[in-house]
LOSEKE-586801 format. One record per residue: residue in one letter; y, z negated, x negated of N, C-alpha, C, O in turn. Coordinates in pm, whole numbers, plus 50000, padded with zeros to 5 digits. Layout:
<sites>
AYZXYZXYZXYZX/...
</sites>
This chain:
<sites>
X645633993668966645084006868937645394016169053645374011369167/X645644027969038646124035069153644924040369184643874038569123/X645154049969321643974056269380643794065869302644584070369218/X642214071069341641864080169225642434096869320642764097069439/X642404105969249643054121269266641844125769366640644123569351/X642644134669499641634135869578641044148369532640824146969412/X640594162369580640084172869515641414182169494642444180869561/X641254191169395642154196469352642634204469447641764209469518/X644244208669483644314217969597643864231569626643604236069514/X643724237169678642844255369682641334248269687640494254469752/X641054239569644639714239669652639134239669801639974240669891/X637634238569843637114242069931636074232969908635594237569805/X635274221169942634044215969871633304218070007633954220270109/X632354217770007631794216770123631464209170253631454211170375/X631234200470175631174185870270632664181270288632604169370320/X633664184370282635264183470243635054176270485634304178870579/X636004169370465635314158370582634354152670640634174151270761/X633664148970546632384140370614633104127370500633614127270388/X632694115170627632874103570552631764098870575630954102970659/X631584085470467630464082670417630454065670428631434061170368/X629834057870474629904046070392628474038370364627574033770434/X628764039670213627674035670121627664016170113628464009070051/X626604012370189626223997370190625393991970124625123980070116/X624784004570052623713998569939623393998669793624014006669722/X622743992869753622913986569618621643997269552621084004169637/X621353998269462619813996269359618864004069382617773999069352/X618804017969438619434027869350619804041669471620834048069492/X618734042269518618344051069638619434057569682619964068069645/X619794046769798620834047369865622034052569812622364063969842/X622704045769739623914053469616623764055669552624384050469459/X622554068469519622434076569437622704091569545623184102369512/X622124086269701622194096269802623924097169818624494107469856/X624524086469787626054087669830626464093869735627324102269763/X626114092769612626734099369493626564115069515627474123269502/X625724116869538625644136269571625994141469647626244153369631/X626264133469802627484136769890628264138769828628704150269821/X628804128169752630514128069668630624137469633631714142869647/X629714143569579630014151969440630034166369527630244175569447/X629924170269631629744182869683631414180969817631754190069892/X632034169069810633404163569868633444153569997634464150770060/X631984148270024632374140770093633264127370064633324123569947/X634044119270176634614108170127633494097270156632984094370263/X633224091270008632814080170018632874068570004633074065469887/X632774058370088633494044970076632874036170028632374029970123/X632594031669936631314017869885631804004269959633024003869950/X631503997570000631523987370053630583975169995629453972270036/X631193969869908630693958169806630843943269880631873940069940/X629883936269869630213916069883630993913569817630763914069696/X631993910469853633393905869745633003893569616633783892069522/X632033887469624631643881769477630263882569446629833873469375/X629513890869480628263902669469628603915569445628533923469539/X628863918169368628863930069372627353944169333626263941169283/X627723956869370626073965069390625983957469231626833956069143/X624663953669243624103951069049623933964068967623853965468845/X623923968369012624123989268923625103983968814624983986468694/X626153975768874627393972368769627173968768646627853971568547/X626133961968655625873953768525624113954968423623573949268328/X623783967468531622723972968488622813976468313623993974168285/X622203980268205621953988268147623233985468054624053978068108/X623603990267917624193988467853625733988567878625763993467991/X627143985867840628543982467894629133983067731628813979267618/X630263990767806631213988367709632653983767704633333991067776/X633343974567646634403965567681634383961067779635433960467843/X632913954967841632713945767962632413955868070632033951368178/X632503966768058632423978668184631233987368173630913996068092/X630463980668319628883984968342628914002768335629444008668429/X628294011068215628124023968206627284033268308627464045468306/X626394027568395625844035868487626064030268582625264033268671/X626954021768618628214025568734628874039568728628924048268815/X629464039168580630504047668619629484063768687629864073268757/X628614061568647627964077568693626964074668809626054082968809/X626884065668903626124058669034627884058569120628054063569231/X628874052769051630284051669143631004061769179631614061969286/X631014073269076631474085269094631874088269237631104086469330/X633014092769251633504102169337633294089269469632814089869582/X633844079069397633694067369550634754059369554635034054269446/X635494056369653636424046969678636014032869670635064031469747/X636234023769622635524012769625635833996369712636383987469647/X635563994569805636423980269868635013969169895633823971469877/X635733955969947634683945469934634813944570097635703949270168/X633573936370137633583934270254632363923070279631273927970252/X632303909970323631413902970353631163905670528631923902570619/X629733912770538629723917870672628883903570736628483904170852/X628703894070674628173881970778628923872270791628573861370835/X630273876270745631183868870829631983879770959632013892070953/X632553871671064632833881371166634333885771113634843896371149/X634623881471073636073896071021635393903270993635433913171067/X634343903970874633563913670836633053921470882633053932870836/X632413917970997631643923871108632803932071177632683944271189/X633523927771206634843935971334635323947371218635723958471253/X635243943571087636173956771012634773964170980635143975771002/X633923964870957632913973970955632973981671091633373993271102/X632543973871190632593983471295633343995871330632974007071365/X635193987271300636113999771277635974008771200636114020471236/X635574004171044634884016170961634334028670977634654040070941/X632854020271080632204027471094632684037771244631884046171285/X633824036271302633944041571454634464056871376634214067471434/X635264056871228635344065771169634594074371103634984085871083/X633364069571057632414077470984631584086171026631204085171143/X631174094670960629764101870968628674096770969627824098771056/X628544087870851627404082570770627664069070753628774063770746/X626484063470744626524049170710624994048470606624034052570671/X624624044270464623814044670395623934026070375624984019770365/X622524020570374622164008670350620714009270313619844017070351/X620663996070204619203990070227618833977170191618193972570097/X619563970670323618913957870358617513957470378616793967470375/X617143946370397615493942570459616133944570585617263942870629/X614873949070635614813955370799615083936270869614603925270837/X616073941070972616343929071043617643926671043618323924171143/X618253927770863619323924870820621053922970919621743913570957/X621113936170925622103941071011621953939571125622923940371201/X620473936671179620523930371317621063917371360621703914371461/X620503907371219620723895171241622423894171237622903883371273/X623253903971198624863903171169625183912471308626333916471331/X624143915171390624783922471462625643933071456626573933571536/X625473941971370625353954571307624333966971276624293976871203/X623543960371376622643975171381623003985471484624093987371536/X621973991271501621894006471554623254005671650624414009771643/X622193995471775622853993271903624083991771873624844000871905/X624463983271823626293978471775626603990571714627193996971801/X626543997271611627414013671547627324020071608628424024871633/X626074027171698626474036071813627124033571881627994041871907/X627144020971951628234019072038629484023372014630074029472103/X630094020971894631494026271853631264038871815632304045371826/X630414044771777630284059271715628964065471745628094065471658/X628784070371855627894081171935627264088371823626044086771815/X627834095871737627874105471645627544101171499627594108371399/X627204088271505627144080971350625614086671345624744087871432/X625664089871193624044090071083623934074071033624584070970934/X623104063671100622714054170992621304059170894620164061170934/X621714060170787620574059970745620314047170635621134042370558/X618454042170660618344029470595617224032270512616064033870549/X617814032770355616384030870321615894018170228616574011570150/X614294016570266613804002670189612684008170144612224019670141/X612243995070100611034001570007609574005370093608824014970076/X609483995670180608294004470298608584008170428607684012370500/X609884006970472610194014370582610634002470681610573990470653/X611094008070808611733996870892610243992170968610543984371059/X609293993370964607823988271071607223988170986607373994270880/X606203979071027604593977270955604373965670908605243957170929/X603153961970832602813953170767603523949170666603853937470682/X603863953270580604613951970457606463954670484607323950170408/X606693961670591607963962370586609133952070562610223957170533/X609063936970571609893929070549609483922870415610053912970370/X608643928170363608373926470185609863927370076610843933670116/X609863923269992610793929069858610003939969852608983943769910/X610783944369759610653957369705611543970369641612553975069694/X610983974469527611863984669383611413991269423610783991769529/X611684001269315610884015269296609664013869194608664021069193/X609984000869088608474001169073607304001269146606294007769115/X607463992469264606223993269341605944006269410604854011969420/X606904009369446606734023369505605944030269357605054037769395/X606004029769231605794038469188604094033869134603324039469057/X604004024169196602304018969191601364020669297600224025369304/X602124015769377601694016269501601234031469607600414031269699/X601914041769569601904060169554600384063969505599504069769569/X600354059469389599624065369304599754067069190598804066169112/X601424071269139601774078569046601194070168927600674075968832/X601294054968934600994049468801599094052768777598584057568676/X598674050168852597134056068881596894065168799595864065168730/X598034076668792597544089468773598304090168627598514101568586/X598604082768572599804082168443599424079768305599734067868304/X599104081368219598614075568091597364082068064596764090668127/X597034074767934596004080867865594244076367950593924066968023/X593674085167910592314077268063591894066767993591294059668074/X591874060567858591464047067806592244037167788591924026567735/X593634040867844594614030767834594924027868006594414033068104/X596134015867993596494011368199597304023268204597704031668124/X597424020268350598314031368389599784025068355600184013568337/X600494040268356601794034968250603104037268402603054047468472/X603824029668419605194033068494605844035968416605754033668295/X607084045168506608274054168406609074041568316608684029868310/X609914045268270610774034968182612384041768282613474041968225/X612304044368357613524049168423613044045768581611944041068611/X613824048368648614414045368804613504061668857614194069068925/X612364065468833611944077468919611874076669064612674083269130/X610634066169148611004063869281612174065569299612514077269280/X613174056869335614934056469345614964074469310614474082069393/X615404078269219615804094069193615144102669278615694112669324/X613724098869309613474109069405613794107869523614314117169585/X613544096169573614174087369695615644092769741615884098369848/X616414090269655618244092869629617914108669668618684113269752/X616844117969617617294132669660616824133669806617524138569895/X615444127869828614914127069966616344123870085616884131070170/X616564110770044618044107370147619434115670176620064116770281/X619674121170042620584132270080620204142970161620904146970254/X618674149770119618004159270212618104152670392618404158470496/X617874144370377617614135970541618924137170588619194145070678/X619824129570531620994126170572621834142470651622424145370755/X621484147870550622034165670564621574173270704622174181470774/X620094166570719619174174570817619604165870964619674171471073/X619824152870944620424148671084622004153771065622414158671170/X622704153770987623934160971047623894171271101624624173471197/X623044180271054622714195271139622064192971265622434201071350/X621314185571301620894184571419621714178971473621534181471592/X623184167871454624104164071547624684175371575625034176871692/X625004187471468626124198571537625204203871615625384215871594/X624134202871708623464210171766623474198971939623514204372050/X623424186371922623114178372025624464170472028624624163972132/X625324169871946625994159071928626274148671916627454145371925/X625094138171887624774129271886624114124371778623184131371738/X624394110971701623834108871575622294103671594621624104171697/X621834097771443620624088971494620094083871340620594085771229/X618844076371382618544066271301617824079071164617144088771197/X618194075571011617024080470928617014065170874617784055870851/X614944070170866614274058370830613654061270703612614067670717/X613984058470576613444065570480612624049870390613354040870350/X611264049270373610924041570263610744053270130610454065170120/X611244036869997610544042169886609014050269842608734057469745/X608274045969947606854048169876606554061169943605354064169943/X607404069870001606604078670074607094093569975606294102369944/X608874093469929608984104869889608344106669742608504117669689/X607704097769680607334100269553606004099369587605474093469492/X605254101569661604004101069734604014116869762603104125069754/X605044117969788605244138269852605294146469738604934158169727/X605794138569649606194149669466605084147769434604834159269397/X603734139769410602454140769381601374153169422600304155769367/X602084160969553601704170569585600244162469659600124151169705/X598824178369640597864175769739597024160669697595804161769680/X597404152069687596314137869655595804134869738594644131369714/X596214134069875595614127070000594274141070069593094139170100/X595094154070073594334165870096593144164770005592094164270069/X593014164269873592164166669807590944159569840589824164169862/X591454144569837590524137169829589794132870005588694127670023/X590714136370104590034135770234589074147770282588334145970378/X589114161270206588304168770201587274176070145586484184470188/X587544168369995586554168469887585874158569824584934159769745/X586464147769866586284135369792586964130269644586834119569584/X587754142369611588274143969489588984130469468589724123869542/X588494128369330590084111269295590234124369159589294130169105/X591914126369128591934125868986592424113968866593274104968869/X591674117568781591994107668683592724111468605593024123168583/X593294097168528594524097868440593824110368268592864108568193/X594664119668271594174127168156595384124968066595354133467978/X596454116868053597154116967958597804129167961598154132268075/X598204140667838599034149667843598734159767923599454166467998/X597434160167897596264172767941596574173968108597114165568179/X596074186968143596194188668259594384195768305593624203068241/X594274189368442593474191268537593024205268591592044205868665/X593544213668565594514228668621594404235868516594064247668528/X594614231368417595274243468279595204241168161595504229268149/X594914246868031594954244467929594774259567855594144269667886/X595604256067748596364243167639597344240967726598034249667780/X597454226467745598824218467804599004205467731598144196767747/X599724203967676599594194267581601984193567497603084199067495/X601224183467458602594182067333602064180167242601154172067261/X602174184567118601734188566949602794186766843603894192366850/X602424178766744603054177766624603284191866563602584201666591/X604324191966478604824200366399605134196266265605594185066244/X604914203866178604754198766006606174194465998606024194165875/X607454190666014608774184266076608474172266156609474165166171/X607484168166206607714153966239607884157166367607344149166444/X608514167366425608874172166555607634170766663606454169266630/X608104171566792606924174266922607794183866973608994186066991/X606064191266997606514206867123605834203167249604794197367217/X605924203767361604954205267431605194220467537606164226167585/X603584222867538603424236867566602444236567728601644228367772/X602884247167774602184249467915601824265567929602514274867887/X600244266568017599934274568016599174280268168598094286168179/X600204275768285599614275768411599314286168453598634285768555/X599684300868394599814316768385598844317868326598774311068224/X597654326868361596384332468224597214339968140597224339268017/X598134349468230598914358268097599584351367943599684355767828/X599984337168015600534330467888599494326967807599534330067687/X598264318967870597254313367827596464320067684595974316067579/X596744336267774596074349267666596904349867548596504348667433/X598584352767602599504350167431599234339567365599084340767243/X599134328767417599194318967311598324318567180598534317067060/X596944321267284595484320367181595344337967040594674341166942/X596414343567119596924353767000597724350666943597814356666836/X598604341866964599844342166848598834332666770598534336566657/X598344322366809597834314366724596494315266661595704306066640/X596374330166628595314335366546593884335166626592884337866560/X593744331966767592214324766778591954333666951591714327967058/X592144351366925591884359667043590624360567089590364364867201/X589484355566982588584355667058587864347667172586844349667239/X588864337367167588454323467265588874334867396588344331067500/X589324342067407590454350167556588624354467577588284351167690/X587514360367501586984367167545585544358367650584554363967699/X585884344267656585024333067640584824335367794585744338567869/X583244333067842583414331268001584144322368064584654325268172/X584294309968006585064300468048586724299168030587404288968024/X587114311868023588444310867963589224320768091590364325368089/X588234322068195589014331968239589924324168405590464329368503/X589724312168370590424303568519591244290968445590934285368340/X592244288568522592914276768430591504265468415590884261368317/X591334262468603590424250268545589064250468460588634239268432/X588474258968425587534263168322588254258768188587624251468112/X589424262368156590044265068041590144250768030589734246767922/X590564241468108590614225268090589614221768055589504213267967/X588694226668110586954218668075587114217867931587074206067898/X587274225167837587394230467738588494227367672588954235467591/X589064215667694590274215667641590634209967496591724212167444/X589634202367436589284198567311589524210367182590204210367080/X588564220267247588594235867155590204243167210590844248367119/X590704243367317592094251667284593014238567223593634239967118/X593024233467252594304220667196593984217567029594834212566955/X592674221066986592084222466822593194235566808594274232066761/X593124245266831593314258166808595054256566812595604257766702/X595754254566907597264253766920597684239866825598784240466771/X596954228766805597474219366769597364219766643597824209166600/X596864229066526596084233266403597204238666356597874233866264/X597614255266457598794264266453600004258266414600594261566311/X600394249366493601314241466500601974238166424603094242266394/X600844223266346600864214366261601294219766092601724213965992/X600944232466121601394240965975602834247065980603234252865879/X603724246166099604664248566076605764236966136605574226066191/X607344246466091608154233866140608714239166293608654250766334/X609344225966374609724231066500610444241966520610334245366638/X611094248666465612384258666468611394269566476611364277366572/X610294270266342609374281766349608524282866425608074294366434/X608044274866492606934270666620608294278366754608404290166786/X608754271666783610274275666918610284288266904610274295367005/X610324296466719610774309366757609364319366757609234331466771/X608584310366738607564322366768606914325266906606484335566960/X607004311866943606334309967141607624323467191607304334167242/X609074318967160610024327767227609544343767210609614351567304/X609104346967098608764362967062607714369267136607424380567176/X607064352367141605434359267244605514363267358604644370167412/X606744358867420606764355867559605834341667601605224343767706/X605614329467551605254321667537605944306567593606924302567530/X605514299567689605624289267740605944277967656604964273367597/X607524269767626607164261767516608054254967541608904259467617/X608214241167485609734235767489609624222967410608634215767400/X610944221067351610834207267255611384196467310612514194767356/X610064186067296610214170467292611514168467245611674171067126/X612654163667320614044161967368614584147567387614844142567496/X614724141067257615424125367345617254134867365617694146267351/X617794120767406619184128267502620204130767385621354134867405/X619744128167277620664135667120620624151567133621524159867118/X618944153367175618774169567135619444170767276620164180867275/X619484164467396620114171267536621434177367501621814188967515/X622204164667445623394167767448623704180367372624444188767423/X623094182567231623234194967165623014203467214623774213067198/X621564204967321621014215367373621574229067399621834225967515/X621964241267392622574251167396622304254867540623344258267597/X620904255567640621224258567738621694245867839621784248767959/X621964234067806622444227067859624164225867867624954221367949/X624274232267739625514232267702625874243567802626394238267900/X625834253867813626084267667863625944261868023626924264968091/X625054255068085625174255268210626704239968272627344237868375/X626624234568156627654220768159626924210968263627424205068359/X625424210968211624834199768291625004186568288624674178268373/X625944183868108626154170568074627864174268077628244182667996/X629144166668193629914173368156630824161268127630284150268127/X632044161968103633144151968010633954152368143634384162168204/X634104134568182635294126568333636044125768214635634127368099/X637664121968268638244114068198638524102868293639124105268398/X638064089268258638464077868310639594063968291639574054168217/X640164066968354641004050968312640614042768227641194039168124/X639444039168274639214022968189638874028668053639684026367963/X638064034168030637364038467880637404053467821636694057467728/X638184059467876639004074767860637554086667925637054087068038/X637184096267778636394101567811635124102167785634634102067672/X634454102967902632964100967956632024110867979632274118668070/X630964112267913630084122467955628924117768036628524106168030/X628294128168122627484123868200626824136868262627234148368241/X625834133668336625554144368429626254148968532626734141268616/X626404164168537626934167568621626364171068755625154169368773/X627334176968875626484177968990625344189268979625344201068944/X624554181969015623384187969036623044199169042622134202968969/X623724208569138623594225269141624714228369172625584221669227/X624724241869124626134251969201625724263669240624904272869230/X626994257869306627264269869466628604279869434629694274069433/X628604293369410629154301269390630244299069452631024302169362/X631164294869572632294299069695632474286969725633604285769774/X631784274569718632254257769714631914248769636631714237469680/X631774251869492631164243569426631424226069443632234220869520/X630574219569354631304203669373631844199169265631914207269172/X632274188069247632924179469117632714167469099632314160769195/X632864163269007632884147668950634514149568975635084156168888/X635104145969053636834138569043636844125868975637674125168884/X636374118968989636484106668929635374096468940634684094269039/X635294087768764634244079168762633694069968842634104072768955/X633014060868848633144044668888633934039268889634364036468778/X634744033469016635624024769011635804015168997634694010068987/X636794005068983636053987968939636203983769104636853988869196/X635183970669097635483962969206636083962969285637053955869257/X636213969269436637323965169535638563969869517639523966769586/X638583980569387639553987769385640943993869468642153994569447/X640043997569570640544004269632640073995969854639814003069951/X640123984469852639803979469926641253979770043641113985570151/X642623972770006643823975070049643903988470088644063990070209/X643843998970017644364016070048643394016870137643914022970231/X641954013670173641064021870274641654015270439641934020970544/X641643997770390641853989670509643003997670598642944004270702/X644383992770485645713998670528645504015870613646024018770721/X644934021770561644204033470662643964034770753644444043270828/X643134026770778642534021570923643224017170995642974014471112/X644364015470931645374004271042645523993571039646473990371110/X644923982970976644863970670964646483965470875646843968370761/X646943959870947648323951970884648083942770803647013936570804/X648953940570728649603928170599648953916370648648153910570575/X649233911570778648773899570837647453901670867647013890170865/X646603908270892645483910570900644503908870789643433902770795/X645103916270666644493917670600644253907570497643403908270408/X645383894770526645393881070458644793874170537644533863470481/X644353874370655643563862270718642233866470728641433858570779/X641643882670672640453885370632640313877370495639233871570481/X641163876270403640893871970289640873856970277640213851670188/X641663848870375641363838570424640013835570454639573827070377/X639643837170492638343842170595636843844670490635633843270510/X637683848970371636443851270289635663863370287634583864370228/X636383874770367635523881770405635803896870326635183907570330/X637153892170249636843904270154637283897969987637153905269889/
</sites>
């Protein structure tokens, strides 16, 4: 398979020289490398030559080829490397005497015990970003624990706070810790490069799972250390505001509607015939309006239920009205403003032609980024990075001797 196409010429990406090398698996970590990629850094995955990241084989495949690889591999060069053997160890190092970045998440110790931590990469590279993330961080009690993003996503709170209040608390059915995690690490990663162009000198980011989805929960810890506040699981409903809810539609359809604005709060209870609730003492603060949330969610969920989704969508739109439809990824893909922004956009790939997926994340008017190319297979591209580096023919067979790629 040949190398994949570097960025198109004239272009400009932003990160256009920063190299990268991505050491970790499941999800965090190369999800943080993937959004480098996609804005032009070079990124190098560095796989166990008969381990490979399990992302590969995650989740559904087609003609044997793991599908959320190809959109976790994106925009990555791919080679193998067993770093606990010492070839392994000596060609990482060189790797790394080149890089910017180094992304992993071993258990804390890991890379020590291979003699590959801090001390050893700085040494060759003054200027290196390691960043490591695990699920509770490099210290503490729990730090040499296993650990997903499920736990992170129990252990936070978030499941606490999730579901209906007579049912358990519910975890996502998706990778949320990890996704938020993956944006947290790119944020980090970004913020020590700016502080190297200032000192010149790299340094450690220490990122656990359980802390950035602990931060998207907003005030929980504030609330409750100064009020005593716990909130409880309300299911759709919100704490804050009402009508907030998702509602049937005589179509079978779900809307769900928000009303964190009184101004919206006031349209709604007019479009839906019922203005005199606006005149209610209790109607005039979101959280009042929650107390009460039985009588507005009667009132919107009544409205509703008598019509179909199309006529519900176009009447919230007329009101100036807060609304949006319950969306599996059929209606995404149709979606018109999804379509218009090309949030879901079409790779063409070698192995399985063309691929849709999410695209990068945001744009930037004067450097935007790209998907260049999908997931690569295995070690793809392991020979073209080595040979780079310098490593000769003979070298590169008595690494493989060696076992080490």
């Amino acid at each position: 398979m040949t190398a994949p196409e570097e960025t198109a010429p004239g272009t400009s990406a932003p990160l256009a020289g920063l190299r990268v090398l991505d050491l970790a698996t499941l999800f965090a970590g190369p999800l943080a490398a993937t959004m480098l990629g996609d804005f032009g850094a070079e990124v190098v995955k560095v796989e166990h030559p008969t381990r490979p990241d399990p992302s590969r084989g995650h989740g559904p495949a087609k003609d044997g080829v793991g599908l959320w690889w190809k959109v976790l591999g994106r925009n990555k060069r791919t080679m193998t490397l067993d770093l606990s053997r010492p070839g392994g160890r000596r060609t990482l190092l060189k790797l790394a005497a080149t890089a910017d970045v180094v992304i992993e998440n071993f258990r804390p110790g890991t890379l020590e015990k291979w003699d590959l931590g801090w001390e050893e990469l700085s040494a060759v590279n003054p200027r290196l970003i390691l960043t490591r993330v695990t699920a509770f961080g490099q210290f503490g009690p729990s730090s040499r624990r296993p650990g997903f993003g499920t736990l992170a996503e129990a252990m936070s709170g978030f499941a606490a706070l999730t579901g209906e209040p007579d049912a358990p608390p519910t975890l996502p059915p998706f990778g949320l810790a990890d996704s938020i995690a993956g944006l947290a690490t790119a944020y980090a990663v970004m913020t020590a490069l700016a502080a190297r162009d200032r000192t010149g000198r790299g340094q450690v980011v220490d990122l656990a799972l359980i802390e950035p989805i602990l931060a998207a929960l907003g005030p929980q810890p504030t609330w409750y250390d100064q009020l005593g506040y716990l909130q409880e699981r309300t299911g759709n409903r919100s704490a804050n505001n009402a009508p907030r809810n998702t509602y049937r539609t005589a179509d079978g359809s779900w809307v769900a509607v928000s009303t964190s604005a009184q101004s919206v709060a006031e349209r709604v209870m007019r479009l839906v015939g019922r203005p005199e609730l606006i005149d209610e003492p209790w109607f005039a603060t979101g959280a009042d309006r929650a107390r009460h949330a039985d009588v507005l969610d009667e009132a919107v969920g009544t409205w509703i239920a008598a019509r179909t989704r199309t006529e519900v969508l176009q009447a919230f739109e007329k009101a100036d009205a807060a609304i949006a439809p319950v969306q599996d990824v059929r209606d995404v893909l149709a979606d018109p403003q999804y379509t218009a922004l090309d949030t879901v956009t079409t790779v063409d790939d070698p192995e399985l032609g063309p691929l849709r997926m999410q695209n990068v994340l945001f744009r930037l008017s004067a450097t935007p980024g790209a998907i260049r190319w999908a997931g690569r297979p295995h070690g793809a591209d392991t020979e073209a990075v080595l040979t780079e580096l310098g490593l000769t023919a003979s070298e590169l067979a008595a690494l493989r001797t060696e076992g080490a790629l």
